[in-house]
Residue, then its C-alpha position, 0 to 999 in steps of 0.5 A: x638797764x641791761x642787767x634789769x631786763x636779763x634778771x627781772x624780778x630782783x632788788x632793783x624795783x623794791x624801792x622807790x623815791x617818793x614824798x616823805x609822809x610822816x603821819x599815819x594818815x598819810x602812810x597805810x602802813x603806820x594806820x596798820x600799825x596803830x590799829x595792831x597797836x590798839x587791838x582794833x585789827x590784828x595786822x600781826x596775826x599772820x606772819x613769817x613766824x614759820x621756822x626754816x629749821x625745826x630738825x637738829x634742835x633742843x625741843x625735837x631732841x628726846x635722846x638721852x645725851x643731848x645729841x639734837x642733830x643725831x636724834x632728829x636729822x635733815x633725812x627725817x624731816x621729810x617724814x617725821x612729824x614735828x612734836x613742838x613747831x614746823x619747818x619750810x621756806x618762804x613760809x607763813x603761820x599764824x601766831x599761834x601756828x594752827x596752820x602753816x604754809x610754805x613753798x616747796x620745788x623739784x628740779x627733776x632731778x633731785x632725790x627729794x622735793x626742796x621743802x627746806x634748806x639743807x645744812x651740816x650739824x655741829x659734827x659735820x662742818x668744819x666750822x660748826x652749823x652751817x646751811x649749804x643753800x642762799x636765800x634772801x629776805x628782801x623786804x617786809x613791813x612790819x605788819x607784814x601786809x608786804x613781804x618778798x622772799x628770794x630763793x636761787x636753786x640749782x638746775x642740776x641735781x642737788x650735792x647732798x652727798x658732796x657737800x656731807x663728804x667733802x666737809x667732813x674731810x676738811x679741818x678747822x684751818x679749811x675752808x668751809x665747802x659751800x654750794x658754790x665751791x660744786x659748781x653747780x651755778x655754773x652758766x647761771x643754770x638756776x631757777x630764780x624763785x620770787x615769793x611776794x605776799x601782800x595781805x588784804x586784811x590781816x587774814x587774806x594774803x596774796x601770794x604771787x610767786x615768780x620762776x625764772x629761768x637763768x639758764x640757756x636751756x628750755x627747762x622744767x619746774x615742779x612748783x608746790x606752794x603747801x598747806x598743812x595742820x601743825x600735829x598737835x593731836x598725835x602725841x597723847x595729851x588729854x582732850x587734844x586729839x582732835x584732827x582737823x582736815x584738808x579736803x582738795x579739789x580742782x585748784x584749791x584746798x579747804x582747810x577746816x579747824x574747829x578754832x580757826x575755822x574754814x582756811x583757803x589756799x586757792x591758785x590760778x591756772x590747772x594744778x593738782x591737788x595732792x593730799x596726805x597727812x602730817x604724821x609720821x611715816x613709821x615704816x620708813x623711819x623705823x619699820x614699824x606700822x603708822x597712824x596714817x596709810x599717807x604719811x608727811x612724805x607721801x606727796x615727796x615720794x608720789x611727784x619724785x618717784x611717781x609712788x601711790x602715797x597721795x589719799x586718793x580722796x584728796x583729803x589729809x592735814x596736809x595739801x600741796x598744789x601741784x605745778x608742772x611749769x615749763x619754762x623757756x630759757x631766759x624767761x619766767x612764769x607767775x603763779x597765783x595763789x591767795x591764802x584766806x580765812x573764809x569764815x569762822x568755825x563751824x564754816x560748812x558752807x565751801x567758801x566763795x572763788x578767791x579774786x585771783x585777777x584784778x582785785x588781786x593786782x590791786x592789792x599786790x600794788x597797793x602794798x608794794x607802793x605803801x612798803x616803799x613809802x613807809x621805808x622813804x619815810x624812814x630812811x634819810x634822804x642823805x642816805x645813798x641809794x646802797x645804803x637804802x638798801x642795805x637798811x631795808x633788807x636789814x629790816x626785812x631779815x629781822x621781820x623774817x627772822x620772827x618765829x613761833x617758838x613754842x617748848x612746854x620744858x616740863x612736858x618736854x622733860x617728863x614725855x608725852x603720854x602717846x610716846x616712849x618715855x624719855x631716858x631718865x638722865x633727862x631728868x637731870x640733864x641739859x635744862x631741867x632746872x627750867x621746868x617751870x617754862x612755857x613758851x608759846x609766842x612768836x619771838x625774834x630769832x637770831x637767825x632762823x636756820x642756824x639759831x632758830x630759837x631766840x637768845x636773850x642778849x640777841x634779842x635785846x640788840x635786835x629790839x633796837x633795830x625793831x623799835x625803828x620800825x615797829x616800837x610796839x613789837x620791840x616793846x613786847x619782845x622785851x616784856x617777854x623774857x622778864x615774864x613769869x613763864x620766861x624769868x625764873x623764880x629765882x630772876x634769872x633770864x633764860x639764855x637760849x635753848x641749848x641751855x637756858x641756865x647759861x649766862x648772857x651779858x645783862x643787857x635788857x635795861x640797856x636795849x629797853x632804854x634805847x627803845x624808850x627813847x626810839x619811841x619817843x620817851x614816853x611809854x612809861x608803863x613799859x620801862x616801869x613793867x622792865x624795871x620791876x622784873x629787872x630789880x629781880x635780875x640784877x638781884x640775881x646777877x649779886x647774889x649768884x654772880x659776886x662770889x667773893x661779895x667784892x663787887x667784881x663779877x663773874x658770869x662764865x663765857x658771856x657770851x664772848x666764846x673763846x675770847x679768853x685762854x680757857x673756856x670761863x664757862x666751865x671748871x677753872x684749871x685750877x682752884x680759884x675764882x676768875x674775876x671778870x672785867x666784862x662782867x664787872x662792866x655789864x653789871x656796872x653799866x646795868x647799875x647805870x641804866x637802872x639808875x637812869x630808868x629810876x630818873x626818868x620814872x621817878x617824874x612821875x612816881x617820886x617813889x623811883x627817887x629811892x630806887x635811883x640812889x640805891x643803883x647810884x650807890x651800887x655802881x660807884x661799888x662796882x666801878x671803884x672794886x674794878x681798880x681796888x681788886x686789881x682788874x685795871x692794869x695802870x702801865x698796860x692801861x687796859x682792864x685784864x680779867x684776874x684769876x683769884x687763886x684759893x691762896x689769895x694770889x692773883x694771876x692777870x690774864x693779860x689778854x689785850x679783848x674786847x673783855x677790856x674795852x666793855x668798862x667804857x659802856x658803863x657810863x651816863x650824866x647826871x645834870x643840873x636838872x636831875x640834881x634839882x628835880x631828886x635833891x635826894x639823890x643830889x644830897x647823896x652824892x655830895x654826901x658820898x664825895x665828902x665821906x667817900x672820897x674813894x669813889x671821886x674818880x667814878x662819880x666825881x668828875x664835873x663841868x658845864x654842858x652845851x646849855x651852861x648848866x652844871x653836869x657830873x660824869x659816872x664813868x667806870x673808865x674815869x677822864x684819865x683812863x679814857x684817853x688812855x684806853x682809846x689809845x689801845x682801841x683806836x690803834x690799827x695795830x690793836x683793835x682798829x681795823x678799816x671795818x671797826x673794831x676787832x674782838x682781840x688786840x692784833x698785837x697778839x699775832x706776834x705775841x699770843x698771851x700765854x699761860x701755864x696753870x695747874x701744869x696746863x698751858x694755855x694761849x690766845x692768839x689773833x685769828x681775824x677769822x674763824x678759830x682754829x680752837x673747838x674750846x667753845x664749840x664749832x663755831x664760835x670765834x671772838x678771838x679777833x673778828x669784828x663783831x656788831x654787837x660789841x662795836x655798837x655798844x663802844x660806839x655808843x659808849x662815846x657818844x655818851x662820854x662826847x656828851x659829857x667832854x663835848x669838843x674839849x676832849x680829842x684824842x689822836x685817831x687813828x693813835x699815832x697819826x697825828x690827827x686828833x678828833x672829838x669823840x662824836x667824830x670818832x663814833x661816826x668814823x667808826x659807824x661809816x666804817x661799818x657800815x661800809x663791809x656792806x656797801x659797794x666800795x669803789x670796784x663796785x665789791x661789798x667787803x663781806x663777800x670777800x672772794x666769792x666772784x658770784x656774789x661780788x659781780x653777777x647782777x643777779x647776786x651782787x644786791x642781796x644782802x646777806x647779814x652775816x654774824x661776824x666778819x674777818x678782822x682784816x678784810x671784812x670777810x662775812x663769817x659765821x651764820x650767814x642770815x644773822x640779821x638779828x644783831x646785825x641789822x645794827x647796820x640799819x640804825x647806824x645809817x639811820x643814825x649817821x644820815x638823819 
């Protein structure tokens, strides 16, 4: 209780045990989401869609090589307008960002207001991108009618500066210099900043935000939750210069648009109203004259140097209310704010006073208590109290993580018509060939500082996350990508924005399977609208990705940056063609869950009966090619990748990687049932056993399941292969770690393949954390840190080959004990040791925190969850991006999964 009432305000009072409704009758938020479903109230409308990094990114950059972080960096942010979205903390919009709102601080002592987080580019961290603040999301539902967003900031000045210079001075076998390394949390001197939104309608938001002082001292805050217009009327285009306005008075601001209407931020107690404009300040930047006397940063220039930079006639596209809160040592105060649409355009008359008393508290705690009993309703009450936590701030960083994502790459590629033209190399250079995309949507970010732009395989792991909350959100992100405006012509799905012609693992079927099922295996609609985009892609996959025509697939670095001994996504070292073992396993396993998709369609359509044989066909191919073209080595037991020299020789690249262990997601049944209900794909596989007996070890293996029927395994690892391919992956000298499985074998720690081609060597070594080799960029790393998304798809990978074996089929686990498991108790296992890098171990320490005291033991710290995107192959440490609730937000479904 003790730490309760010294830290209020923190994670302890987010979740609250009550009955478990299950119907949407009796659970507001499921009602919520029904009406947003059925288009009767748009409870989506408003959200976190705000993204906490526009500088530094693809879409701002406009300089002739491509270099994001030099062209538009953290110093310009606060004056420069933004061409193509925005930027804050805790920050709201609406889904077409018209408006957008967010929380601003000063210390007093900081040479800028905090109106966003700070961060170091590529250049200049020694491990890559990386943000130097902590924040948390700690709750959301998924109309967002409940959000609570958590920020601690230093009482001292912020080290801007020594956190730019110490790193730059660091190397790559250096730690990261991080916010904490200064010192500046000392004694707890910090503000606590607590921002809960609660809506009352889908455009009516409570917004009450908490300062605590942590500190032993009597203390100051500036607190200025902001408003403003995004800039789309200063860049030239043709009938889209009209600027709307924001007018201040007493404590409020009045916003007006011509499509939005009239828009209302109001608060209680005596703030400030100060006004400038959303345009850039020309002067500063560049010492040339500007379209507006009170440019973006003039509020950042008036409360930090007293400066006159406000519009004296309180009227701009951007307003911030100002608070001056004194606040005792220990204690805390409360501002009140409701931001509202008041009424549709014209709207001249000055809207009513906001309720900012009692019908405000009714709302606040109406919410609340509707987000605790939807989350009780979702998660199992065999889960512990830890666990229930970890989930549903999973969760909530996933609802957080979603962004307006907004990029015309023709108008980006050829310049506005209000701005200088761009270099002419753009023409040719980083996405030209994705002129025709157009983006304007709200997607899943995989983490909205680091990678604020979505990335097509991220985002297919965080669809299934979502589906458990939100199935119709999951379902639309996936339609999203595959429609024309996103899948090019030519059916390739856009990677993300640093290059939308990268190649990510084909994963879309299999994400739109599990959302399928999640949402009850019914929504046929949409897996017909997946598959029929899909065919486009897989088509792609063969015509651009099988060079030789041998079923055996390239694809480049898919995603697994520096898992190999060169980087597979640039010019070979040598004349040849490198034949992939994981791109041979995506694509099987894609052959798989369309063919399962043309099984499940096909009751309702026996045209799909076709398509299911053609993708039945296709996969024995695929998996039969893996052995005939070498890329199985029988004495390792292991899939190797191959180099393919223009001599006809090949070279095994026996890399001992998770590259290895993806053939085994290539798997599915097909059962009696199946068989009598398509007959047609029945006969072809008899007639392929009999004709083809080449592919028997791919589709030939049978026995009966639970219910005593006949059923057929297709498995690219076949009944032998298995049990000696786990052997390697549950070796705790390989791949088995006490935190799951690690990306490369740690046998490579005393023994690093190596390689010498075209008179180059090249090594891949173990490294459980960051890598020491650029080969891929800063922070890329798979050469032995656990990653979630690669662990999820072998867990899940068992269970399928379980349902097939059942309890017949055991293997030692760990290899070497003695003790042997079934399959189903192998994928628990490795799901409870997951989960557990998050959870409290027995010294009351959660494993991704590592050595960091502070977040270990404070009680201020120790329950918000970051989710990071890898983690130390030995220790479990957190690594990489430190928000990357995307795809690790597996977590969430692998104790929805293991405690049902």
């Amino acid at each position: 209780m003790a730490a309760v009432e010294k830290y209020p305000g923190g994670v302890e009072d987010v979740r609250v045990i009550t009955d478990r409704p299950t119907s949407a009758t009796s659970d507001p938020e499921r009602h919520r989401l029904a009406q947003a479903d059925a288009g009767e109230q748009d409870w989506r409308a408003w959200g976190p869609y705000l993204s906490e990094r526009a500088w530094g990114t693809v879409r701002e950059d406009y300089s002739e090589h491509g270099t994001a972080w030099d062209y538009f960096p953290h110093d310009h942010a606060r004056s420069r307008a933004y061409r193509w979205n925005d930027d804050g903390m805790a920050g709201v919009c609406d889904d077409r960002q018209t408006f957008c709102f967010a929380l601003a601080l000063w210390n007093g002592r900081d040479p800028i207001l905090k109106e966003r987080m700070f961060g170091l580019g590529g250049d200049g961290g020694n491990h890559g991108e990386d943000v130097k603040e902590y924040w948390w999301y700690l709750d959301s539902t998924p109309t967002h009618s409940w959000m609570r967003w958590r920020y601690h900031y230093p009482q001292a000045a912020f080290p801007y500066d020594e956190l730019v210079a110490v790193n730059a001075l660091r190397g790559r076998d250096d730690t990261e210099y991080e916010l904490v390394d200064t010192g500046i949390f000392d004694d707890d001197r910090y503000w606590a900043v607590t921002v809960d939104y609660a809506k009352a309608s889908p455009t009516d938001m409570c917004v009450l935000v908490t300062v605590a002082n942590r500190g032993d001292e009597d203390a100051t805050l500036h607190v200025l939750p902001t408003l403003w217009f995004r800039n789309t009327w200063a860049w030239g285009l043709p009938g889209a210069d009209r600027v709307p306005a924001l007018h201040g008075t007493g404590s409020r601001l009045v916003g007006e648009h011509w499509v939005l209407g009239q828009l209302l931020l109001e608060g209680d107690g005596d703030p400030t109203p100060l006004l400038c404009d959303n345009e850039t300040n020309a002067e500063r930047l560049w010492g040339l004259a500007g379209r507006s006397a009170y440019p973006k940063d003039g509020i950042n220039d008036h409360v930090v140097a007293g400066a006159a930079t406000v519009n004296p006639e309180r009227v701009g596209t951007k307003g911030a209310l100002h608070y001056v809160l004194d606040v005792p040592a220990g204690g805390q105060r409360q501002i009140r704010l409701r931001l509202t649409r008041t009424a549709p355009p014209p709207a001249a008359d000055p809207p009513a006073p906001a309720d900012l008393g009692d019908g405000f508290d009714t709302v606040l705690w109406a919410r609340r208590a509707e987000a605790n009993r939807f989350f009780d309703s979702l998660i199992p009450a065999a889960a512990t109290a830890d666990e229930a936590l970890i989930a549903r701030q999973a969760i909530a960083g996933l609802m957080w993580g979603k962004q307006f994502y907004h990029f015309d790459v023709k108008r980006w590629l050829e310049g506005d018509p209000g701005s200088a033209p761009p270099p002419a190399g753009r023409r040719h250079g980083r996405n030209s060939a994705w002129w025709h995309m157009t983006s304007f949507d709200v997607f899943s970010m995989p983490d909205p500082w680091e990678y604020p732009w979505y990335a097509a395989w991220d985002l297919a792991f965080h669809c299934v996350t979502i589906a458990r909350v939100d199935p119709g959100f999951a379902k639309e992100q996936l339609l999203l990508l595959l429609r024309e405006w996103y899948l090019h012509p030519n059916g390739q799905i856009p990677a993300y924005e640093w290059a939308f012609g990268d190649v990510n693992p084909p994963v879309h079927a299999w994400a739109a399977l599990k959302v399928f099922e999640i949402d009850g295996s019914r929504d046929h609609e949409f897996l017909a609208r997946v598959m029929q985009k899909l065919l486009l892609n897989f088509t792609w996959w063969v015509n651009r990705k099988d060079t030789g025509g041998n079923n055996v697939f390239e694809g480049g670095f898919l995603g697994l940056d520096n898992v190999g001994p060169f980087d597979r996504s640039a010019a070979l070292p040598v004349a040849g063609t490198l034949e992939q073992s994981d791109g041979t396993g995506w694509m099987a396993m894609y052959a798989l869950n369309l063919l399962d998709m043309a099984i499940v369609l096909a009751e309702h359509d026996h045209a799909y009966t076709d398509t299911a044989t053609k993708f039945f066909e296709h996969f024995a191919y695929i998996a039969a090619a893996a052995y005939e073209q070498g890329l199985w080595d029988a004495e390792d037991a292991f899939f190797y990748d191959v180099l393919r020299l223009a001599d006809g020789t090949k070279v095994p690249l026996k890399v001992r990687s998770v590259v290895g262990l993806l053939p085994l997601a290539a798997v599915t049944r097909l059962t009696a049932r199946t068989m009598r209900r398509l007959p047609e794909l029945g006969a072809r596989l008899r007639w392929f056993l009999t004709n083809r007996p080449e592919y028997a070890d791919v589709i030939g293996a049978r026995r009966l399941g639970p219910d005593g029927t006949q059923q057929r395994l297709l498995s690219m690892v076949g009944p032998e292969q298995v049990v000696r391919l786990l052997a390697r992956m549950l070796d705790t000298d390989e791949f088995l770690s006490e935190y799951g499985l690690r990306t490369l074998s740690r046998a490579h720690l005393d023994k690093p393949f190596t390689v010498t081609l075209g008179g180059q060597e090249f090594s891949v070594g173990y490294e459980p954390a960051e890598s020491t080799s650029g080969l891929f960029g800063g922070n890329s790393n798979w050469r032995g840190p656990i990653w979630m998304p690669t662990n999820f798809l072998l867990i899940n990978a068992l269970r399928d080959h379980a349902a097939f074996f059942g309890d017949d089929l055991q293997v030692e686990y760990p290899t070497r004990s003695g003790v042997k498991h079934t399959l189903d108790e192998i994928a628990d296992d490795l799901s409870a040791r997951l989960i557990s890098l998050f959870t409290r171990d027995g010294w009351g320490r959660r494993p991704i925190y590592g050595a960091a005291q502070l977040f270990q033991t404070h009680p201020d710290w120790r329950d918000l969850i970051c989710f990071p995107e890898y983690f130390h192959g030995d220790n479990g440490a957190g690594l990489g991006a430190w928000h990357q609730t995307g795809w690790t937000a597996l977590v969430a479904d692998l104790i929805l999964t293991r405690r049902r």
